[in-house]
Each structure stands twice: as structure tokens, then as C-alpha cells.
C-alpha positions in Angstrom: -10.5 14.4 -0.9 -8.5 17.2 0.7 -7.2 19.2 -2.1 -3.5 19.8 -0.2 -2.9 16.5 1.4 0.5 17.3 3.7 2.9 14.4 3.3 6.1 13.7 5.2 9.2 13.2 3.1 9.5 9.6 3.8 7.7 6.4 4.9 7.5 2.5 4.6 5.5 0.3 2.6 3.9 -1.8 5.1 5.4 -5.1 6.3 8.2 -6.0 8.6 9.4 -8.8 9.6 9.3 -10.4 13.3 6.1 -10.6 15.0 6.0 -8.3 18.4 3.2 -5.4 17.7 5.1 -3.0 19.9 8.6 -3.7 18.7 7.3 -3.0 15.1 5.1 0.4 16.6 8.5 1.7 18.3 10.8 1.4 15.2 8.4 2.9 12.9 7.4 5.6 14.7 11.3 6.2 15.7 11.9 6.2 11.9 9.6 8.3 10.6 8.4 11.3 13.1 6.3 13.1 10.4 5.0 10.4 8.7 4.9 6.9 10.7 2.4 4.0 8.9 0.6 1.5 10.9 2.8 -2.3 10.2 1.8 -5.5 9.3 3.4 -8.7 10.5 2.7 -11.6 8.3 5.3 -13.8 10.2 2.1 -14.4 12.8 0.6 -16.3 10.1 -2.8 -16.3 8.4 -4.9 -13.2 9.1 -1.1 -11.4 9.9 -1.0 -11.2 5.8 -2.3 -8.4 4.0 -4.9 -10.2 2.7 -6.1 -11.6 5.6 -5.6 -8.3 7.5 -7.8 -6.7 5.0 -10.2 -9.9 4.7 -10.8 -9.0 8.1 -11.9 -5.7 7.7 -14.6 -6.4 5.4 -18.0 -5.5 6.2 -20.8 -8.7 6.0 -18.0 -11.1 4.1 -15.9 -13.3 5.6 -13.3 -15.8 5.1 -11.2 -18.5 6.1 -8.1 -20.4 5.2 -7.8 -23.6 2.7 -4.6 -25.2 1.6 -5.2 -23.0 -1.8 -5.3 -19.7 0.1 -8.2 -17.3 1.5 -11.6 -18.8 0.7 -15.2 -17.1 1.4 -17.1 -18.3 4.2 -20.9 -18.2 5.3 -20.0 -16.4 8.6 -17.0 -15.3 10.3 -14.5 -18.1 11.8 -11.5 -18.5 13.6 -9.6 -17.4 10.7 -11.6 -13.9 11.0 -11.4 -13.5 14.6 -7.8 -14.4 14.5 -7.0 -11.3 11.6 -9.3 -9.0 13.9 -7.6 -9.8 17.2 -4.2 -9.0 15.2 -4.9 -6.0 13.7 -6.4 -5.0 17.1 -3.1 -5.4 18.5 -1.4 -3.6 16.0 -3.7 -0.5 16.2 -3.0 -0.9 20.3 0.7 -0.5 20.2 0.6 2.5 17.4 -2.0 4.4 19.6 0.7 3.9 22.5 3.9 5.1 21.1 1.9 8.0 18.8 0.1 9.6 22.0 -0.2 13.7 21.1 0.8 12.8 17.6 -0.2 15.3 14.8 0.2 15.1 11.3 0.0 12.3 8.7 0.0 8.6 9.3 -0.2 6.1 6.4 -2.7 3.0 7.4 -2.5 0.4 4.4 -5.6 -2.4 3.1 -5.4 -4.5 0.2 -6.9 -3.1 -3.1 -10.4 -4.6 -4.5 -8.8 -6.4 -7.5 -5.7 -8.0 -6.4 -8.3 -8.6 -3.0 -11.0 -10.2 -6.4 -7.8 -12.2 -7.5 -7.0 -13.8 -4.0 -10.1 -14.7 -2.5 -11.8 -17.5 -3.3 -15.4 -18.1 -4.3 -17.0 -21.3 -2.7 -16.1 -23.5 -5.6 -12.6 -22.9 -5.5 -12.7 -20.0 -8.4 -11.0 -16.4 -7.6 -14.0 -14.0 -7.3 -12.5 -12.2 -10.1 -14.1 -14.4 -12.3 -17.9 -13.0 -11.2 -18.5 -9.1 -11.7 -20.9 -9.5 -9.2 -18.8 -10.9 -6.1 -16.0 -8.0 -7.2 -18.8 -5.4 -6.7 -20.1 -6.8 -3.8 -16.0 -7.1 -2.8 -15.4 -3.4 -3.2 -18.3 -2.0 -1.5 -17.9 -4.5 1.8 -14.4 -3.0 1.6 -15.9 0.6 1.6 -17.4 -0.1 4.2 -15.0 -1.4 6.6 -12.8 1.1 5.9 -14.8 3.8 6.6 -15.4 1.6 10.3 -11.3 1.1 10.6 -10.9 5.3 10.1 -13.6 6.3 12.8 -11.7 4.0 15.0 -8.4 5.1 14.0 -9.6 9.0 14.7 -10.6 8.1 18.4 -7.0 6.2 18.7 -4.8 9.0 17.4 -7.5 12.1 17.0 -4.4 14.5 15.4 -3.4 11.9 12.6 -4.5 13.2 8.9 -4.9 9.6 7.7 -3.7 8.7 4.4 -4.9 5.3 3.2 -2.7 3.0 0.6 -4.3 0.4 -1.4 -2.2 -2.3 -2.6 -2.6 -3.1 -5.6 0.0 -5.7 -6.7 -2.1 -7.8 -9.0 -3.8 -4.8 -11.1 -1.6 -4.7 -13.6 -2.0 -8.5 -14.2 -6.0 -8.1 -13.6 -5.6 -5.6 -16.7 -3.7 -7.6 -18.7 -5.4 -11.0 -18.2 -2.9 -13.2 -16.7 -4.6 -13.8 -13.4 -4.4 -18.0 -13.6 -7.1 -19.5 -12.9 -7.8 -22.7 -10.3 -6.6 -25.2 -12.8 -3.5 -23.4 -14.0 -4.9 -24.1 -17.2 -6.2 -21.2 -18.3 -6.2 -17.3 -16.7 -9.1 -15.0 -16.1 -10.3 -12.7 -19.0 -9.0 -9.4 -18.7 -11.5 -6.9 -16.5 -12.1 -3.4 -18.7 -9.9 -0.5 -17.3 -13.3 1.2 -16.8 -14.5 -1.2 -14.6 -11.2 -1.5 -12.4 -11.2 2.3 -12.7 -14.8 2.5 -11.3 -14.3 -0.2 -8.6 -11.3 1.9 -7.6 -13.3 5.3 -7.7 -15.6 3.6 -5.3 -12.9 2.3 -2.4 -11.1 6.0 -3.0 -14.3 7.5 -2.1 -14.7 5.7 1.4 -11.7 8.2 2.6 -12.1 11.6 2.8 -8.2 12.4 3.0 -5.7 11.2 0.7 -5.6 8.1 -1.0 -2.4 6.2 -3.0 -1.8 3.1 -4.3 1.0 0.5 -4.2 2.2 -1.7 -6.6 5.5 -3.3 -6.7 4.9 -5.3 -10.2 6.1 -4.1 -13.3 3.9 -1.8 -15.2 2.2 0.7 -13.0 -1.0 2.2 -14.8 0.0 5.9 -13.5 -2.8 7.3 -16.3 -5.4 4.6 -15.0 -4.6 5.8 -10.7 -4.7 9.3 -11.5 -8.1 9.2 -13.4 -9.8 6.8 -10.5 -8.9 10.0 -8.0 -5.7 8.9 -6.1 -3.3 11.4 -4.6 -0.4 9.3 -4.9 1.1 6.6 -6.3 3.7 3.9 -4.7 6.1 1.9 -6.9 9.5 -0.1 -7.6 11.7 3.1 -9.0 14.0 0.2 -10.2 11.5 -1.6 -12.2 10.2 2.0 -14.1 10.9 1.8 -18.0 10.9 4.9 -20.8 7.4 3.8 -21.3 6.4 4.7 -17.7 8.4 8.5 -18.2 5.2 10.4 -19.8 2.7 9.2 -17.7 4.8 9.9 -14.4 5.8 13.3 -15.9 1.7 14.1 -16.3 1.0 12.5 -12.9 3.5 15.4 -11.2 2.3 17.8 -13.1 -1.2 16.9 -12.1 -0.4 17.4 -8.2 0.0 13.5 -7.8 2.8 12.2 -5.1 5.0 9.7 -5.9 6.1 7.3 -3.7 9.6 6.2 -5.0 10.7 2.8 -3.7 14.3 3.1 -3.8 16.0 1.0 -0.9 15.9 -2.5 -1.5 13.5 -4.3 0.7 16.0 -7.5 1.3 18.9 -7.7 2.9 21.5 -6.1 0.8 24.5 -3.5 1.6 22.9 0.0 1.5 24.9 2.8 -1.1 25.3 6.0 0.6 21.2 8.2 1.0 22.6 10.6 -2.3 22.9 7.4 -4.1 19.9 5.8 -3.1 18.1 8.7 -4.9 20.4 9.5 -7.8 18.3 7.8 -10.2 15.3 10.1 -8.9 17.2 13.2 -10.1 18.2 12.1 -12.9 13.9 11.2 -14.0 13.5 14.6 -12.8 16.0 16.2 -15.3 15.6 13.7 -17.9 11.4 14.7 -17.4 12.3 18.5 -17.7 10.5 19.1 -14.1 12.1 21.7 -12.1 14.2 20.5 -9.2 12.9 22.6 -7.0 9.8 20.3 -6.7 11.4 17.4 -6.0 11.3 17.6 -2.4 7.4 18.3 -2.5 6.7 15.9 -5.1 8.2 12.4 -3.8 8.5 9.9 -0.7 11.2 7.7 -0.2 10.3 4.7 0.9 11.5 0.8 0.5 10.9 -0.6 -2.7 8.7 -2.8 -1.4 7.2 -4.6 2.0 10.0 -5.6 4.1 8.7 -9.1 5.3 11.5 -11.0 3.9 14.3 -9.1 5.7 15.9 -8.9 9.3 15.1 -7.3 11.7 18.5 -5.3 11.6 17.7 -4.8 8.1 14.3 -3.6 8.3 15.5 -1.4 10.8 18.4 0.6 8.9 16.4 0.1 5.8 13.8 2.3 7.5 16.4 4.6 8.6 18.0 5.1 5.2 14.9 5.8 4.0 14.4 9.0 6.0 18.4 9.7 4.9 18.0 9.5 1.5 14.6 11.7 1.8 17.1 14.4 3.7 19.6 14.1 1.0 17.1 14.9 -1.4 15.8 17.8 -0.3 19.0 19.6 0.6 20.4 18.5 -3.0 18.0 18.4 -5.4 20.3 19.1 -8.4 
């Protein structure tokens, strides 16, 4: 891993709403000139998800759709064609409008255990169930996205490419409440040095800088930061006191945060200052110096922006740069 990964000072999560490839390529890389990401558009449907999008990365496992969600197949299908045909697309129209581009460029993939607790085995069972399949999850995932960054260099050679795993269902992977098939019961809770390890392994794949997202409640910062990541991507508005030490260590320890501060719905924005108030105040309350603020954190949405409008998406996007601004020129 690069030991100075160069970050711009904001950024989106992944998703927007709408399905036109280019549309999606222009207003990203419109919003962000330092530090544009490559979007997904689940509104196409299955294989447009992120789990399909990453489904269709993998390397020697494929899947397909059932009523119940993504399910493992012998060999690859419509279903995979379909989320490799879209994410061809998508890599098209970012190569078009990012032409002489240099600098960093955020490309996101589904994590190996929220990816263990959405695909299903044969029998119907999430793989998380089996040790085995989430090993043999993790390193076909390796794999394909050390295939998706060689092709990503030839498209846009002056990128640094900084990968985000989302991770939405670790903390419930951790804590045992992944349900299983029947509802009736949930999957046993997988040990934090297995999910750490599992991690460790997808981390390694990239030789540039690695973060993960997770907009649930309970972000294991201490868990990310021992597993190697550079950064970490969250909901600022779900944080509690119990998440203050461990952020405080993480900063301390060189590791970005990625706040999530606009609201990814439709919602009237507050002015950029107030959209990172609450980051200042962490800072203070944390005893960091403000001078590091700046360096330390990107803005982005609080989460994917799927469920908004376009118009929304758009000015969310654009706040999101704003606030970053505001921060930096006012970090008291």
C-alpha cells in the first residue's frame, strides 16, 4: 500500500439514480475534478446493483438471479453477462469524460462478508453459513479486482486508484444477526479474526489505497484499521460517544475519514459550514488539532444516492465539494 495515498477533499459514495452511463460520468466528474469515483446505477436492474456489479467481477464464480436475491450458478448466465456488459458501459463513459486525467479516482466493489451474506449457496443458504464458500468468496474477489484495476490503468493510465469496499452488513456479520433463509433463526456470529483476515486478503489485491464503507450503525474503526485500510467511509449522523476513541486513534494512525454528512434523499440542504459543523465540533471535542482537519477527512453523502432525483443527486454532489471548501478555509 502506498504509504501517502493523495486524496481529494471530497467525493461520492457510489450510486445515483437514473440509468444513462454518460449522464452519470459527466456529473461526477463535473463535481469532483480531484477526486471523481466510477457510479453505479441500480435503476437498470439486476447486475446494475452493487452486488451484482461486484458478482460480476468475480473470478471462476458466478451467479444469477432468484426471486430470493443473487444465487450461485455452475457457469456464468445471462444474469453475469448482463452485470459485465453494464459495468463495461460504465467504465466506457468515465474513460471518455476523464481523458488526460491525473490524480485519484475512487472505483467501489462490494466487501467479502456483506458479498458472504447476499449470495446464495445452491440450497438457498447465504454462503456465510460455510467458512469454505467465504474463503473461496474473498479470494475470486481478489482476483477480479486485481483484473478490473489492470483494465482501469489502460482506461485512465494517470488515475491513482483508490478502491472502497462496502461493507454494510459487517457489523451485523460481527454481531450475529445475519437471518438466515427461514427467518427463523440468524447465522452464528463469524470471529473478528476471521473477518479481519478475509479483509486483509481483498486489501491486499490493491496496491494503492484501500477504505471501506459502511452506512449501518456501529463501524468497527479498531477492526478496519488493523485489516490494513487507509480509510474509512461512514454515516457522521449515526456516530455515537462510543465510536469517539476509536475514530480519535484511527486519525492519529494516518487513517482518512470519509464523513458522510449530506443526506443522500431528497431533503433541503443547510448552508456547506453547517453541513460540517458537527465535524468540528468531533474534532475539538477529540482534542485533534484543527489544522488537520482539512487533510484528514472527505466529505461525501451519507450514503449511496440511489433513492434520490436526479436534481438531488446532482446538488447533493455539488454541496458536497462546498462543504469540503468550507472546511478547509474554516477549520475552527
Amino acid at each position: 500500500m502506498n504509504d501517502t495515498p493523495q486524496w481529494g477533499p471530497a467525493t461520492g459514495v457510489g450510486s445515483l439514480p437514473g440509468g444513462d452511463a454518460r449522464e452519470a460520468a459527466k456529473t461526477v466528474t463535473g463535481s469532483f475534478e480531484d477526486f471523481p469515483f466510477l457510479a453505479e446505477l441500480p435503476a437498470r436492474g439486476p447486475g446494475a446493483d452493487m452486488i451484482g456489479r461486484t458478482l460480476g467481477m468475480l473470478v471462476d464464480l458466478y451467479a444469477h438471479v432468484e426471486p430470493s436475491g443473487w444465487r450461485i450458478s455452475d457457469r456464468p448466465g445471462r444474469d453475469t453477462r448482463r452485470a459485465r456488459s453494464w459495468l463495461g458501459e460504465d467504465l466506457d463513459a468515465l474513460e471518455e469524460f476523464t481523458q488526460g486525467y491525473e490524480g485519484p479516482l475512487k472505483v467501489q466493489a462490494v466487501g467479502p462478508w456483506t458479498l458472504a451474506a447476499a449470495l446464495e449457496l445452491r440450497g438457498g443458504e447465504a454462503a456465510l453459513g460455510d467458512p469454505g464458500a467465504c474463503r473461496d468468496l474473498a479470494a475470486s474477489l481478489a482476483e477480479g479486482l486485481r483484473a478490473h484495476f489492470a483494465d482501469l490503468a489502460k482506461r485512465v493510465p494517470g488515475a491513482r486508484i483508490v478502491l472502497q469496499l462496502d461493507e454494510p452488513s459487517l457489523t451485523s456479520v460481527l454481531l450475529g444477526q445475519i437471518r438466515t433463509a427461514s427467518g427463523y433463526r440468524t447465522h452464528r456470529a463469524v470471529d473478528r479474526q476471521v473477518v479481519e483476515a478475509a479483509l486483509r486478503d481483498v486489501i491486499a489485491a490493491h496496491d494503492g489505497p484501500v477504505t471501506v464503507h459502511s452506512c449501518a450503525p456501529g463501524v468497527p474503526f479498531a477492526l478496519l484499521r488493523r485489516a490494513g485500510v487507509a480509510g474509512v467511509s461512514f454515516d457522521f449522523g449515526l456516530l455515537t460517544e462510543r465510536d469517539e476513541e476509536p475514530i480519535g486513534e484511527a486519525v492519529e494512525a494516518g487513517t482518512k475519514l470519509f464523513a458522510g454528512v449530506v443526506p443522500s434523499t431528497d431533503t433541503a440542504l443547510s448552508d456547506p459550514g453547517g453541513s460540517v459543523m458537527g465535524v468540528r465540533t468531533l474534532w475539538r471535542r477529540l482534542g485533534l488539532n484543527p489544522g488537520t482537519l482539512a487533510e484528514s477527512v472527505v466529505i461525501t453523502p451519507t450514503c449511496g444516492l440511489a433513492g434520490a432525483s436526479p436534481a438531488y443527486a446532482r446538488a447533493a454532489l455539488a454541496h458536497c465539494a462546498r462543504a469540503a471548501r468550507s472546511l478547509a478555509d474554516n477549520p475552527e
